[in-house]
C-alpha positions as CSV (number, residue, x, y, z in Angstrom):
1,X,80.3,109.8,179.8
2,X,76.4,110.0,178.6
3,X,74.7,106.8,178.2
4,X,72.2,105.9,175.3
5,X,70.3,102.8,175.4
6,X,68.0,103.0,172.1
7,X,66.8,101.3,169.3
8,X,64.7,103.4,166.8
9,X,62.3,102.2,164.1
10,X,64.4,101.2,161.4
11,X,68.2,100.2,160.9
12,X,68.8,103.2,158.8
13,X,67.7,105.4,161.4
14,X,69.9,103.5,164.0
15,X,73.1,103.7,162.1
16,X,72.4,107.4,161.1
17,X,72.0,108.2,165.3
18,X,75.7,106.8,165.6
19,X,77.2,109.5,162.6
20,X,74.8,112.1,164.3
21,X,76.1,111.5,167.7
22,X,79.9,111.8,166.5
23,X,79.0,114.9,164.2
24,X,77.5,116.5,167.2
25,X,80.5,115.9,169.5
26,X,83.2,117.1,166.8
27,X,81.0,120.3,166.2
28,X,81.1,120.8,170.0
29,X,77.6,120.9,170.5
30,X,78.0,117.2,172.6
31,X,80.9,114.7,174.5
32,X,81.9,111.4,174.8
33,X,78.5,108.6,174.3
34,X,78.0,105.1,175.0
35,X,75.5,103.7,173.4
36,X,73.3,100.4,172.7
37,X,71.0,99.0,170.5
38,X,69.8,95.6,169.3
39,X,67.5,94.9,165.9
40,X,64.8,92.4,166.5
41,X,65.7,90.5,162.4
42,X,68.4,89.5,160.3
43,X,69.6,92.4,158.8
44,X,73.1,93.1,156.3
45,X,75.2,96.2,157.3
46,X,78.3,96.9,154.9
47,X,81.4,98.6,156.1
48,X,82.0,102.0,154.7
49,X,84.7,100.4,152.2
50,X,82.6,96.9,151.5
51,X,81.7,95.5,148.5
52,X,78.0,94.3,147.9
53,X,78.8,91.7,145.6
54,X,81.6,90.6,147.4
55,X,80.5,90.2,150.7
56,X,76.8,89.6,150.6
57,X,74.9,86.8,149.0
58,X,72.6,88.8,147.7
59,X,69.8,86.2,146.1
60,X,69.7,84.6,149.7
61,X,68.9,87.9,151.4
62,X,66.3,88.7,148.3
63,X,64.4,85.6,149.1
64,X,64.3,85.7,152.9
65,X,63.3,89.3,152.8
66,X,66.9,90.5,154.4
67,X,67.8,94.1,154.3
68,X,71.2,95.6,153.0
69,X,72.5,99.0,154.7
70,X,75.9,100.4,154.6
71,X,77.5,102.0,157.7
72,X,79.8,105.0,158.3
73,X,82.6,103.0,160.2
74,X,85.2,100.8,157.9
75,X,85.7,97.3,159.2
76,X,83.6,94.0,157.1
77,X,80.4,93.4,156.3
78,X,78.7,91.7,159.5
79,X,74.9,90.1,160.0
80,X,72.7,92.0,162.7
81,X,69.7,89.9,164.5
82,X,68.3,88.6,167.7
83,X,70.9,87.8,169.9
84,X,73.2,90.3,169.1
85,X,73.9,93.4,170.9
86,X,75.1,96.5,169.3
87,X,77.5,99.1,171.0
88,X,78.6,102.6,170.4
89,X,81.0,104.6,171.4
90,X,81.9,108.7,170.6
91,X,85.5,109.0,172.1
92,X,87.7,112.2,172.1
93,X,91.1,111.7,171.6
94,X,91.7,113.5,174.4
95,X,91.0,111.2,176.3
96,X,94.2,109.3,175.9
97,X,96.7,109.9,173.0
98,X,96.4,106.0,172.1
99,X,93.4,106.5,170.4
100,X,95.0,109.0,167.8
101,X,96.3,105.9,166.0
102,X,94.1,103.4,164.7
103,X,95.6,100.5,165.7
104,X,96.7,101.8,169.2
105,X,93.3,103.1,169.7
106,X,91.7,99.3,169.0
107,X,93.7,97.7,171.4
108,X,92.7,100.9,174.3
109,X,89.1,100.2,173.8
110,X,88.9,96.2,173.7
111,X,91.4,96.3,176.4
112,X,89.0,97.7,178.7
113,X,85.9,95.8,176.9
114,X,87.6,92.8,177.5
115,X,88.0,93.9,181.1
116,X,84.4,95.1,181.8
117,X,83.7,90.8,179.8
118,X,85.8,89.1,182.1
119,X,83.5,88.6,184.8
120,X,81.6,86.8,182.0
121,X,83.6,84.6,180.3
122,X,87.3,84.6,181.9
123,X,89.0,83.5,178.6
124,X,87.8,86.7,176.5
125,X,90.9,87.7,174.7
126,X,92.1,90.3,171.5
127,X,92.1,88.7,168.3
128,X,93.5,89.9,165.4
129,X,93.2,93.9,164.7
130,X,89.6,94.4,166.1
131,X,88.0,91.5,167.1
132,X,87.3,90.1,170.9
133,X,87.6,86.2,170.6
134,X,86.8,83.3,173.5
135,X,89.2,80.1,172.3
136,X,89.8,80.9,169.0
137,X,86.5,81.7,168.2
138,X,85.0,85.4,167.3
139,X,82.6,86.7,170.2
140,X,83.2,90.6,169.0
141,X,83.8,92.7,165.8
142,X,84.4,96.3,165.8
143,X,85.1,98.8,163.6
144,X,85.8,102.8,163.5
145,X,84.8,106.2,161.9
146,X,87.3,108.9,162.9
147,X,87.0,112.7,162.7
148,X,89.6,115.3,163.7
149,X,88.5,115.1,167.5
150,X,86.3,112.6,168.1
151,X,85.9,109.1,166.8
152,X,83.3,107.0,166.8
153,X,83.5,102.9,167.6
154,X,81.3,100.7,166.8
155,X,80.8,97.2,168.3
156,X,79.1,93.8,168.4
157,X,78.5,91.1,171.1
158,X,77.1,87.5,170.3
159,X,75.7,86.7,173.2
160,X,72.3,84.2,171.6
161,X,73.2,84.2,168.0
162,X,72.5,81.8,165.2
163,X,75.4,81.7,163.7
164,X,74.1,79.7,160.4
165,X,72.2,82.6,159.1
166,X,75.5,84.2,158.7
167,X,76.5,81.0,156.3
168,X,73.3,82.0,154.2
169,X,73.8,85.2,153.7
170,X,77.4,86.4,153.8
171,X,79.9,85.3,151.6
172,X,83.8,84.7,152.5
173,X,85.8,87.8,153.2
174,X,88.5,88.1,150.8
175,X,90.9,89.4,153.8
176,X,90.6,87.8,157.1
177,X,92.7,87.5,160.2
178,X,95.4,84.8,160.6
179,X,93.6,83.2,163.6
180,X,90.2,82.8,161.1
181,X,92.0,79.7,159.9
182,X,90.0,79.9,156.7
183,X,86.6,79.0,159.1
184,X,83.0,79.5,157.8
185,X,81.0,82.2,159.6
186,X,78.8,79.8,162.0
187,X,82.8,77.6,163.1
188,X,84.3,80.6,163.7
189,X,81.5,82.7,165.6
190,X,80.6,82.1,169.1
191,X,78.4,83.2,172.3
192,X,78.9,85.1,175.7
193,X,75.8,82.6,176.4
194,X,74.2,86.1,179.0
195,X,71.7,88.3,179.2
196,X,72.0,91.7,177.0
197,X,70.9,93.3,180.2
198,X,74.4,92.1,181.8
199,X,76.2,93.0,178.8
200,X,75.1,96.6,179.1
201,X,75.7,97.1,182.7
202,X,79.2,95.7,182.7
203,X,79.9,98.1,179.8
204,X,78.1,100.9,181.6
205,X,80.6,100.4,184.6
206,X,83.7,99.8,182.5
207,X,83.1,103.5,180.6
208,X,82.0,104.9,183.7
209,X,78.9,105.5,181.5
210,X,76.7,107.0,184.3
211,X,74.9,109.8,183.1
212,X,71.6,109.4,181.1
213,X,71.3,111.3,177.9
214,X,68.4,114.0,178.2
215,X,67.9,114.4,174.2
216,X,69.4,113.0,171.3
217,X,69.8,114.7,168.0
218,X,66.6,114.1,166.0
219,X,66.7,116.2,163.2
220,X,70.2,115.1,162.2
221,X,69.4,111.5,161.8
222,X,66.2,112.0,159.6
223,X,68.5,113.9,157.9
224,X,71.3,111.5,157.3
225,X,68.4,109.0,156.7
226,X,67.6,111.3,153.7
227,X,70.2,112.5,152.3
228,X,72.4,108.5,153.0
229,X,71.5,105.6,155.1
230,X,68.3,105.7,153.6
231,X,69.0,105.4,149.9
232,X,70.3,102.6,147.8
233,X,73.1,104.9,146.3
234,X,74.3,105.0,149.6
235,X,74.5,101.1,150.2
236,X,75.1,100.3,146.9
237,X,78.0,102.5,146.6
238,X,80.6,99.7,145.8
């Protein structure tokens, strides 16, 4: 598996490098990816399927300068910022016929998430569909874009997070998972209290994510920056 650890200029350009890397797998022209990236402010990304007055408090973001972007993946709206790491992951199905069903496919990748965490934190654990959870409380969210070959995974860590800006600017998901127990954002989030550094190499050596990736496709992701991540039709689709 290639390994990508990058974090361009702007968020829109970061999400648009995750479609571009599973657009250039499924056309053949790449393989599988691991990759990571981390944004350096608070910052709102929608699911594919979100709705902005729904989810986001949008007057608090207004006021405290807070982007809104929309990614490709379903899943809920989450709130990007220091302490936060970002993974991504291009999978082909081939790889194992679990990840041809959704839910299957969840469990096969925080399984071994969870596995490459353990060393961490013993107590990580699966909570609800796609989240990673230490005690009860949410450590991980993840969410997925799927194509007829490849799909692609997106992932967060908490690992030196405030938690309270999530409070400000996200409002209460209308569905949530049974063990949320009808928590705000900052009681039910929590910390791997490490390093990102350490988060990356033990997810490096659970994917077997070894070889470096020589070039990354450019051209697609100021084009997807153009024609989608970019533009408030986009993000303020729903």
């Amino acid at each position: 598996m290639e390994y990508l650890d990058l974090t361009l200029p702007s968020v829109a350009e970061n999400l648009a490098l995750d479609e571009a890397l599973l657009l250039r797998a499924e056309a053949g022209q790449g393989d599988e990816v691991l990759r990571f990236w981390e944004w350096h402010s608070p910052a709102v990304i929608l699911g594919a399927g979100g709705r902005l007055a729904e989810d986001v408090d949008e007057a608090a973001c207004k006021v405290d300068q807070v982007p809104i972007f929309r990614r490709s993946s379903g899943g809920g709206t989450v709130l990007l910022g220091p302490g936060c790491l970002c993974y991504s992951l291009v999978l082909s199905y081939e790889r194992d016929p679990a990840l041809r069903e959704i839910q299957s496919s969840f469990r096969f990748i925080l399984d071994r998430v969870r596995d490459g965490l353990l060393g961490i934190h013993p107590g990580v654990e699966l909570a609800g569909t796609s989240d990673l959870a230490v005690a009860g409380r949410k450590c991980s969210g993840n969410s997925q874009q799927r194509k007829r070959r490849f799909l692609l995974h997106h992932g967060t860590i908490l690992h030196a997070f405030d938690a309270r800006l999530v409070d400000r600017y996200l409002r209460m998901p209308a569905r949530e998972p049974d063990y949320r127990l009808e928590r705000k954002h900052s009681e039910l989030l929590t910390d791997l209290a490490v390093d990102s550094s350490e988060l990356r190499r033990r997810l490096s050596i659970a994917w077997n994510a070894t070889a470096g990736m020589s070039s990354w496709p450019k051209e697609a992701v100021h084009e997807l920056v153009e024609i989608k991540y970019g533009r408030p039709e986009w993000t303020r689709r729903r």
